[in-house]
Every structure is written in structure tokens, then in C-alpha cells.
C-alpha positions, 0 to 999 in steps of 0.5 A, spaced: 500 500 500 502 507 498 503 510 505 504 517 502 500 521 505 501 518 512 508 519 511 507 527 510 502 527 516 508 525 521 513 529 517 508 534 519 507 532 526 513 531 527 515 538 525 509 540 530 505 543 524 499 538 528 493 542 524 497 540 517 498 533 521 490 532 522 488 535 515 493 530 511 491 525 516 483 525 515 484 527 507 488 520 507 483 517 512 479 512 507 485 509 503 490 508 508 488 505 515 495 507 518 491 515 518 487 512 522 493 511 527 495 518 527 488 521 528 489 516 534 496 520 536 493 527 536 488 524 540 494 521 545 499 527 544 494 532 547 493 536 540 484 533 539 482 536 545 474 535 544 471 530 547 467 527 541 472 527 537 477 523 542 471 518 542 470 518 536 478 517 532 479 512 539 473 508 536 476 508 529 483 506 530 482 501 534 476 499 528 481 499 524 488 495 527 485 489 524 486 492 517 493 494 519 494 487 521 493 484 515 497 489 511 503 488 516 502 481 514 503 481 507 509 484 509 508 491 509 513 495 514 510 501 515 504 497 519 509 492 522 513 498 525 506 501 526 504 495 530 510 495 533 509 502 537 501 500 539 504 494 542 510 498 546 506 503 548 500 499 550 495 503 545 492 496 543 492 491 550 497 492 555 504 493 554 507 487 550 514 486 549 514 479 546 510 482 541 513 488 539 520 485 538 516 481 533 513 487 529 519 492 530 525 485 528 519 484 521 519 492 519 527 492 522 526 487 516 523 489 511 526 496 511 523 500 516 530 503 518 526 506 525 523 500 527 531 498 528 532 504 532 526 503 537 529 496 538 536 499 539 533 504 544 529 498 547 535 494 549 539 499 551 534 501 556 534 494 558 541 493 560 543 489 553 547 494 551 551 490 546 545 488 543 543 496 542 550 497 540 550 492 533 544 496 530 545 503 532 552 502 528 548 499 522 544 505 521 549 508 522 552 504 515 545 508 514 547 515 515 541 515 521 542 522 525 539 520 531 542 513 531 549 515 531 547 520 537 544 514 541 551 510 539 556 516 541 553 517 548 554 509 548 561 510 547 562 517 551 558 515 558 558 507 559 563 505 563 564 498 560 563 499 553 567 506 553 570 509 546 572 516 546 575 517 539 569 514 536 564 516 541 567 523 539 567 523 532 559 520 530 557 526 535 561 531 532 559 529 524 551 529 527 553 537 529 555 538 522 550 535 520 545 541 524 542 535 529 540 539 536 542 533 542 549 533 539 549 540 539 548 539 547 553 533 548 559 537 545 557 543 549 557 538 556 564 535 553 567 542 553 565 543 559 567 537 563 574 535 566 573 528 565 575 528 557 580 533 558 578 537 552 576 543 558 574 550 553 568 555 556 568 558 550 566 552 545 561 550 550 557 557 549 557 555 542 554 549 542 549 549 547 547 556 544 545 553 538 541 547 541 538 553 545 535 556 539 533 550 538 529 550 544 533 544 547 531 545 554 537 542 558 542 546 553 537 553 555 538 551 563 546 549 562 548 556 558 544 560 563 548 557 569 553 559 564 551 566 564 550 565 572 557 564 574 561 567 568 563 561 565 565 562 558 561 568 558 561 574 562 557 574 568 550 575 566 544 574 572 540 578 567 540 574 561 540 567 566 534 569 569 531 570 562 534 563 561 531 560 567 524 562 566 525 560 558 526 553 559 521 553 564 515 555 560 518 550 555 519 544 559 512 545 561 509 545 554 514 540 551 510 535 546 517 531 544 518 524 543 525 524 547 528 527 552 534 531 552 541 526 553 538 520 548 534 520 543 528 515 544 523 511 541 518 514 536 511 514 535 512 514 527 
């Protein structure tokens, strides 16, 4: 099945363009079961806020996972991975690890590059670092951003699986390549002693990029920053300004990771 239109509805929602997302979504809704799915999101995410229509795009989604499940069983990847998330994130019955690492390893399979990720993600937080590390360095092979994020924290921050020039590098080519976390982390590098790479200054300039993107733990370190004089001039000002920035962002974040690893996606 083509999926055109789901897949332009999650790039809009991903970029936070939520009535693009709802209007692609409904316009899509009668050929693709998968829109039903990210009608249901919305729902989820806090963006459909009515009532009876939270009912209704409920009522729908759950009607319609029977489609997805016989697309996916004609090896459709996007429905696998789709299945994938209902079963990681309990959309569709309880939480059901079993049979999430099925549908994610079936559209891992057949080409779906984000069900790999949110394995990778999965593992790592259960401890099978090793398991994580194998796939986060083959969609590296695939030049994923948010994979060689995920493998250079790895490689920076695990005791036992510790590769600094390595970890260094991917992080440092996903800042070339504009990526936010990555910003962050080498800003956090270049202010720890524990690497030997101590430079203030080049801190304020990484984590003055991710601010601007709006990366709540960047805004919070730049204003402590700014607080202290460290690598700046003492500002309280501009660090109270800061503060009060990443606070109202914290509360009003719809992100689909945290702020020192990327983590598995609902699309």
C-alpha cells in the first residue's frame, strides 16, 4: 500500500505543524488505515482536545488495527513498525514486549530503518547494551542522525563499553550535520574535566545553538553559564531570562525524547 500521505502527516507532526498533521491525516483517512493511527496520536499527544472527537478517532483506530494487521502481514513495514509502537506503548492491550520485538525485528526487516532504532533504544534501556550497540552502528552504515547520537553517548558515558575517539567523532559529524542533542553533548564535553578537552568558550557555542533550538537542558546549562561567568561574562540578567525560558518550555514540551538520548518514536 502507498503510505504517502501518512508519511507527510508525521513529517508534519513531527515538525509540530499538528493542524497540517490532522488535515493530511483525515484527507488520507479512507485509503490508508495507518491515518487512522495518527488521528489516534493527536488524540494521545494532547493536540484533539474535544471530547467527541477523542471518542470518536479512539473508536476508529482501534476499528481499524485489524486492517493494519493484515497489511503488516503481507509484509508491509510501515504497519509492522506501526504495530510495533501500539504494542510498546500499550495503545492496543497492555504493554507487550514479546510482541513488539516481533513487529519492530519484521519492519527492522523489511526496511523500516526506525523500527531498528526503537529496538536499539529498547535494549539499551534494558541493560543489553551490546545488543543496542550492533544496530545503532548499522544505521549508522545508514547515515541515521539520531542513531549515531544514541551510539556516541554509548561510547562517551558507559563505563564498560567506553570509546572516546569514536564516541567523539559520530557526535561531532551529527553537529555538522545541524542535529540539536549533539549540539548539547559537545557543549557538556567542553565543559567537563573528565575528557580533558576543558574550553568555556566552545561550550557557549554549542549549547547556544541547541538553545535556539529550544533544547531545554542546553537553555538551563548556558544560563548557569551566564550565572557564574563561565565562558561568558557574568550575566544574572540574561540567566534569569534563561531560567524562566526553559521553564515555560519544559512545561509545554510535546517531544518524543528527552534531552541526553534520543528515544523511541511514535512514527
Amino acid at each position: 500500500m502507498d503510505h504517502k500521505r501518512f508519511i507527510l502527516g508525521r513529517i508534519a507532526l513531527d515538525a509540530a505543524h499538528y493542524s497540517l498533521a490532522k488535515v493530511i491525516f483525515l484527507d488520507a483517512l479512507d485509503a490508508d488505515p495507518l491515518c487512522a493511527y495518527g488521528l489516534y496520536i493527536l488524540v494521545k499527544i494532547g493536540i484533539i482536545e474535544s471530547r467527541e472527537e477523542c471518542l470518536k478517532y479512539e473508536k476508529m483506530f482501534h476499528k481499524r488495527m485489524t486492517e493494519i494487521f493484515v497489511l503488516a502481514d503481507s509484509n508491509d513495514a510501515e504497519a509492522s513498525f506501526v504495530i510495533g509502537v501500539c504494542y510498546e506503548k500499550g495503545l492496543i492491550e497492555e504493554y507487550h514486549p514479546e510482541k513488539m520485538i516481533f513487529y519492530y525485528k519484521k519492519s527492522f526487516r523489511e526496511g523500516n530503518l526506525r523500527a531498528g532504532f526503537n529496538l536499539a533504544c529498547y535494549f539499551y534501556a534494558h541493560g543489553e547494551v551490546n545488543r543496542a550497540i550492533s544496530i545503532y552502528e548499522h544505521l549508522c552504515t545508514e547515515n541515521m542522525i539520531e542513531a549515531s547520537v544514541n551510539l556516541a553517548y554509548i561510547y562517551l558515558n558507559e563505563k564498560n563499553f567506553k570509546n572516546f575517539e569514536r564516541g567523539f567523532l559520530l557526535m561531532e559529524q551529527a553537529a555538522n550535520q545541524g542535529d540539536v542533542l549533539a549540539h548539547f553533548h559537545l557543549g557538556m564535553i567542553f565543559l567537563s574535566r573528565d575528557f580533558h578537552l576543558y574550553d568555556a568558550q566552545k561550550a557557549i557555542y554549542y549549547l547556544k545553538f541547541a538553545a535556539q533550538k529550544n533544547n531545554v537542558s542546553a537553555i538551563m546549562r548556558l544560563a548557569q553559564c551566564y550565572e557564574n561567568g563561565e565562558g561568558t561574562e557574568k550575566d544574572l540578567e540574561t540567566a534569569k531570562m534563561l531560567y524562566k525560558r526553559a521553564n515555560i518550555l519544559s512545561n509545554q514540551s510535546k517531544e518524543h525524547y528527552n534531552f541526553f538520548c534520543y528515544k523511541s518514536d511514535i512514527f
